[in-house]
N, C-alpha and C positions, 0 to 999 in steps of 0.2 A: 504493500500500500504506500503511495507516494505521500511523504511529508510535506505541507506548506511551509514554507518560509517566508520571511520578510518582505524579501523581494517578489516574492509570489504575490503577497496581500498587495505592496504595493503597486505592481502591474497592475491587478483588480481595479486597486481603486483607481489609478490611471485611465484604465479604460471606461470606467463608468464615468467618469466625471467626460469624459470625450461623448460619450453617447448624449449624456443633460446637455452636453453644451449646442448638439449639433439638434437635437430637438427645440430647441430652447432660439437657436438661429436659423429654423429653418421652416418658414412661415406656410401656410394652405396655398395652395394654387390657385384657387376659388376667388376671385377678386368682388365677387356680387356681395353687395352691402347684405347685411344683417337684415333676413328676412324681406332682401331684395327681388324674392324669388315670388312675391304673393300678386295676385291677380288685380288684389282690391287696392287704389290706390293711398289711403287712409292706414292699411297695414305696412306698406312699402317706408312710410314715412314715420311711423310708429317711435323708431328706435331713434331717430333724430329731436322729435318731439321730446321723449324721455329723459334723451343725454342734454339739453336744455336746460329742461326744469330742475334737473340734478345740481346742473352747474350755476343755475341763477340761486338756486337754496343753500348749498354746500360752500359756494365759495364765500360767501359773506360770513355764514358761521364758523367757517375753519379760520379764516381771519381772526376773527375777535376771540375765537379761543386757543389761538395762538399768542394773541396778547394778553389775554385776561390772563390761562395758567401757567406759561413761561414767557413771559414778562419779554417779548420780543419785539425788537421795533417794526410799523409799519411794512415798509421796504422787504426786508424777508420775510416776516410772515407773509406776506402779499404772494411774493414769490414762488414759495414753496406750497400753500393751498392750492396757485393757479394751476403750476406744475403738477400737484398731484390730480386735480377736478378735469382740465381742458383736455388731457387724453379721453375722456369719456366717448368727444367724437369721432377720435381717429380709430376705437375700437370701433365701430361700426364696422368699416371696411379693412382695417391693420389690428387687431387686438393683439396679437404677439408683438408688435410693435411700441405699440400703448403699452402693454407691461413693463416693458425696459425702462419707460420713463418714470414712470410709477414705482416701480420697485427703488431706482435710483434715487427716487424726491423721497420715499420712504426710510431708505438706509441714511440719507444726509439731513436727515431730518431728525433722526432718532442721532445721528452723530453728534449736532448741536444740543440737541434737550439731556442727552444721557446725563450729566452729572449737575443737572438745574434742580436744585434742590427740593421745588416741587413734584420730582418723576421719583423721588422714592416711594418704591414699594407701589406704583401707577405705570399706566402706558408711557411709552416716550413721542406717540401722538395722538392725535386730535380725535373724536366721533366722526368727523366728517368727514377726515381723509380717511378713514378704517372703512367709513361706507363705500365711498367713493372707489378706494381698492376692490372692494367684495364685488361692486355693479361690475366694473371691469374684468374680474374675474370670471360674471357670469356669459359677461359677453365673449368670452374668451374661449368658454366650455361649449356654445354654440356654434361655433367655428374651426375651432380646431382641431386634429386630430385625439385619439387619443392616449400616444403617447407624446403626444404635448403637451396634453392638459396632465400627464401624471408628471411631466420635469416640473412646469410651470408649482405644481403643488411642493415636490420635492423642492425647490430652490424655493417658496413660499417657507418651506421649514424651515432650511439653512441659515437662512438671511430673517425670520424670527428669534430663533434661539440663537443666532448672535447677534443680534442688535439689540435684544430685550433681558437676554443673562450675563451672556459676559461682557455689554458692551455697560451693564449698570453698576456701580458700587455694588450693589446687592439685589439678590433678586425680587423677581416681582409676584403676587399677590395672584396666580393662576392664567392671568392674562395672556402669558403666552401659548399654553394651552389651549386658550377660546379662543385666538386668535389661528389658531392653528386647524384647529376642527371648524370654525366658521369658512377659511378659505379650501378646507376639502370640502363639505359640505354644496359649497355651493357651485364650485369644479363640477362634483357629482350630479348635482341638478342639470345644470349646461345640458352636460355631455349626455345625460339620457335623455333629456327632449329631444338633444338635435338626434340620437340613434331611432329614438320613436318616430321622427318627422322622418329622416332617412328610411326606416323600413319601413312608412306609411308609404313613402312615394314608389320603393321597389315594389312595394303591393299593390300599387294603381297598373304601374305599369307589369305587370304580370297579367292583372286581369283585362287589361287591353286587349293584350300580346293571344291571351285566353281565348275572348271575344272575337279578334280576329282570325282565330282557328275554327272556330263554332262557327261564324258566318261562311268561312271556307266551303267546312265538311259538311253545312246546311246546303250551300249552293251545288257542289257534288253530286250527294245523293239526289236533290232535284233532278240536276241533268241524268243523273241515272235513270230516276222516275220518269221522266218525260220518253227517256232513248224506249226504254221497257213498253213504254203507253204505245207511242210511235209505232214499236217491232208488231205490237198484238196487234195493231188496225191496219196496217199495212200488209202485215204478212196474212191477217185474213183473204182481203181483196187478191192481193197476189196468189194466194192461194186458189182463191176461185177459177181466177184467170187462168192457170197452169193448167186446173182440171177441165173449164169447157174447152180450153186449147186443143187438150189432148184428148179430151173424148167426142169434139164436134166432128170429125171422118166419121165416128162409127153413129155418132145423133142423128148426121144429115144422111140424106141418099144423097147421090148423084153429086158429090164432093170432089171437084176436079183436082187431078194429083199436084198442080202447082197449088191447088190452096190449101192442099193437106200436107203439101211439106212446109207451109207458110205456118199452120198452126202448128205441126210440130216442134218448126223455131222458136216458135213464143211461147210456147209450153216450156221447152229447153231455155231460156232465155227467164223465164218466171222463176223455174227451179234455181236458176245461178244466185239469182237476186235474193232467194230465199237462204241460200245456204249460206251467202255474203252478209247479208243481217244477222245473220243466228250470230254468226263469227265474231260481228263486231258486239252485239250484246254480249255474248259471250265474255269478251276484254273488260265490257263496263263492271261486269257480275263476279268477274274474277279480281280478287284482293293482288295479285300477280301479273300484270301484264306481260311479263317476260316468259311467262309457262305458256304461251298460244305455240300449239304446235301443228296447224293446218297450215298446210303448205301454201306459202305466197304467191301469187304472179308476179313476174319479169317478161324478160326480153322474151321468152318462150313461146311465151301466150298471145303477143302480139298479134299473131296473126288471126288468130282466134277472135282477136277484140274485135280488129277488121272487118272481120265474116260479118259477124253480129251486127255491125254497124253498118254496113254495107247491105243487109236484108231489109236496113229499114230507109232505105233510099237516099242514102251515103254513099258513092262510091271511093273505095278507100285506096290509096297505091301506095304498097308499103314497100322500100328498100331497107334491108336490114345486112351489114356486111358475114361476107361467111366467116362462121365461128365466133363471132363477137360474142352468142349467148353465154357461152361457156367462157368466157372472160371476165363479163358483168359479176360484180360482187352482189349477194342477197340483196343487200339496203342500196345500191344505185339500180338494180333491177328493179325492185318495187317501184321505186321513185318514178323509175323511168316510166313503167305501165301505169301508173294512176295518174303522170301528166297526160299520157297520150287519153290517157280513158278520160280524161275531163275536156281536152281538146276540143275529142271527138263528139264528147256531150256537150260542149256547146255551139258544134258546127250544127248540130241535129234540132238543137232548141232556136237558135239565131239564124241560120242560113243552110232554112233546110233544104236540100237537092245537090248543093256546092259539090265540085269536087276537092278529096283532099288527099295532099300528098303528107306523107311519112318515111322519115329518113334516121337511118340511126348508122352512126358509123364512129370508130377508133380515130381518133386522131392523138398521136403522139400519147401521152398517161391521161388523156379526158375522150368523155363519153358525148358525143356530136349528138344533139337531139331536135329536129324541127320539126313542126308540124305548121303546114301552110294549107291554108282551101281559100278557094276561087270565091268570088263575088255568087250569091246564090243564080243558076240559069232567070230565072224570074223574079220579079219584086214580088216577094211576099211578106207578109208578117212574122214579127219573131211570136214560134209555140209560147212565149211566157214576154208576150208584148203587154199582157193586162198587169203585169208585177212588175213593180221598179228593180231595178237591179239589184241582186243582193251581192256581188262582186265576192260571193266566198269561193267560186271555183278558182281565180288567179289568188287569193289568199293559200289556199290551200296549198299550190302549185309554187308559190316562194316557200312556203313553210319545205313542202318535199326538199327541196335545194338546198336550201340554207342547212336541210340534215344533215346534207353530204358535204358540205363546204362547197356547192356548187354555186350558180350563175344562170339567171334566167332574164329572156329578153322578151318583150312581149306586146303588142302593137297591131294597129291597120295596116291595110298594103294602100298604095296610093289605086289600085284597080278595084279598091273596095271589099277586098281578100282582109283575111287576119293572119298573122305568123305569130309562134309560138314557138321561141329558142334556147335550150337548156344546154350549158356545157356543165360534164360534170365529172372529178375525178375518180378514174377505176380502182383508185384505192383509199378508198375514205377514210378519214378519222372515226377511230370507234367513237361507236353511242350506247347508251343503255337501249337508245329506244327502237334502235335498228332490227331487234328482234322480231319483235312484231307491228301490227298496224300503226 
């Protein structure tokens, strides 16, 4: 077991008095006046009001009983009240600052009275400046941390019991005791208001922070609820439609084979849209969007989209270069078929009969994507001329992009055509959300 020595204790005490000192110099960050933080303007000004009336009552009485019980002329008493009273305003916004001076007017105050014949066995100052010390204290406990407000008490000790024992012929009558437990006392008050005011406001904003998670997870599950409402009434209809599709050849007689393989497209074509909704409720319904494990469309399918859109009086002319499918990463394939599939749905909704060309080719580490159609053969109306635009299909089509760290261009032609140009690269930056839809 290691022994202390001298020089042990006195390292110790080295280092402690190095910690007081650097607490003791080393002031809040926080520059907002005392209670400068309040809404109501009446509070804000509160503490200015107070240090005021302090100093218009205190400093007249610490005068006159600076003369009346040590027999002091004018001039210094004068001096030394103001010195102890006038910091009252600069604690407002500096209360570590204000102590210094205060302690100062304190210790040189008790330096003059200590051996004036009326301080035996008595204070060596005044009620007013005692008060005047304690207010400052409390302002001091409101503000500052709390190992400042324990130096500020400890050197409140030091600088007690020796300015009040040894600096007196004899000692004094308990005083420095009450004076000692008055200025923790009131430290302690400070410093638990302002910890109660501080974890009242970490509690406001908690239950903000709360709140704006509730309204989140409220608005969510709406959209959940709505997508769900949505799935059941739509997927009825569609439903319907699948089955007269597919059962009008055998309903009707005399059903010409171009229009039985007409229904069978749109039967085939109901089905898709139904197993595509399932999919996507499905993502809403699942706590895991990353477990969707029905296979996506890409570049593969393209031709496919084509067909289907070209049975509905689209003609579609797709180049796509050989072997590019097998290149195309998951998450730029997806991208790539839901730009075109939106394209496509709005050459069919805006300008329907248009023809439209499709092109997909490698250029150097990016993915070449356009999609251009012709001015519609006739002036017709757009299918959704009676709805204002709702412009989520090109929202949609940055969003795809912007996954991939792509590039999308997108505009009229001067012939009255639209183009639609996506560059994008074949080797993307991961995403969480590349998994699925």
């Amino acid at each position: 077991m290691k022994t202390l020595t001298i020089a042990d204790g006195r390292r110790f005490a080295v280092r402690q008095l190095r910690t007081l000192r650097r607490h003791l110099t080393t002031p809040s960050e926080d520059d907002t006046p005392l209670l400068g933080n309040s809404r109501r303007r009446w509070v804000r000004r509160l503490p200015y009001a107070v240090a005021i009336i302090l100093q218009a009552s205190l400093i007249p009485t610490g005068i006159v009983c600076l003369i009346s019980f040590y027999d002091m002329v004018l001039p210094v008493a004068a001096a030394l009240t103001i010195a102890q009273t006038a910091p009252l305003l600069l604690a407002i916004t500096r209360p570590l600052a204000a102590w210094w001076i205060t302690a100062a007017t304190l210790v040189t105050t008790a330096t003059i009275t200590a051996h004036h014949p009326k301080v035996m066995g008595s204070w060596p100052w005044t009620a007013p400046m005692i008060l005047a010390y304690l207010f400052l204290l409390l302002a001091l406990g409101l503000r500052e941390s709390r190992a400042t407000v324990v130096s500020v008490w400890v050197a409140t000790f030091l600088l007690t019991v020796l300015t009040t024992t040894l600096g007196l012929p004899r000692a004094g009558d308990g005083t420095t005791v009450l004076l000692i437990a008055l200025s923790g006392a009131v430290l302690l008050l400070g410093w638990a208001v302002r910890d109660r005011a501080v974890a009242r406001r970490l509690l406001t904003e908690q239950e903000q922070i709360s709140e704006v998670e509730r309204e989140r997870r409220t608005l969510l599950e709406e959209r959940a609820r709505i997508a769900r409402e949505l799935h059941d009434v739509v997927a009825h209809h569609m439903s319907v439609i699948a089955v007269q599709a597919a059962s009008a050849p055998y309903r009707i007689e005399g059903v010409p084979a171009d229009a039985a393989e007409e229904f069978t497209a749109i039967a085939g074509t109901a089905r898709e849209s139904l197993a595509e909704m399932r999919r996507l409720l499905g993502v809403l319904r699942s706590e895991d969007t990353a477990g969707e494990k029905t296979p996506q469309p890409g570049v593969g399918q393209l031709a496919q989209l084509a067909e289907t859109v070209g049975r509905a009086g689209v003609p579609v002319e797709l180049t796509v270069d050989d072997g590019l499918a097998g290149r195309v990463p998951q998450a730029v394939g997806l991208s790539a078929y839901r730009i075109v599939q939106e394209a496509l749905a709005n050459v069919v909704r805006h300008a329907p009969g248009a023809r439209v060309w499709v092109s997909l080719s490698a250029d150097g580490p990016e993915l070449r994507l356009t999609v251009v159609n012709a001015p519609p053969p006739q002036r017709t109306e757009s299918l959704e001329a009676s709805v204002e635009g709702t412009g989520q299909g090109l929202v949609g089509m940055r969003e795809r992009v912007r996954l991939v760290d792509g590039r999308l261009d997108t505009g009229p032609l001067p012939d009255g055509g639209f183009k639609v140009a996506a560059a994008m690269p074949l080797d993307p930056p991961e995403s969480p959300d590349t998994p699925g839809e």
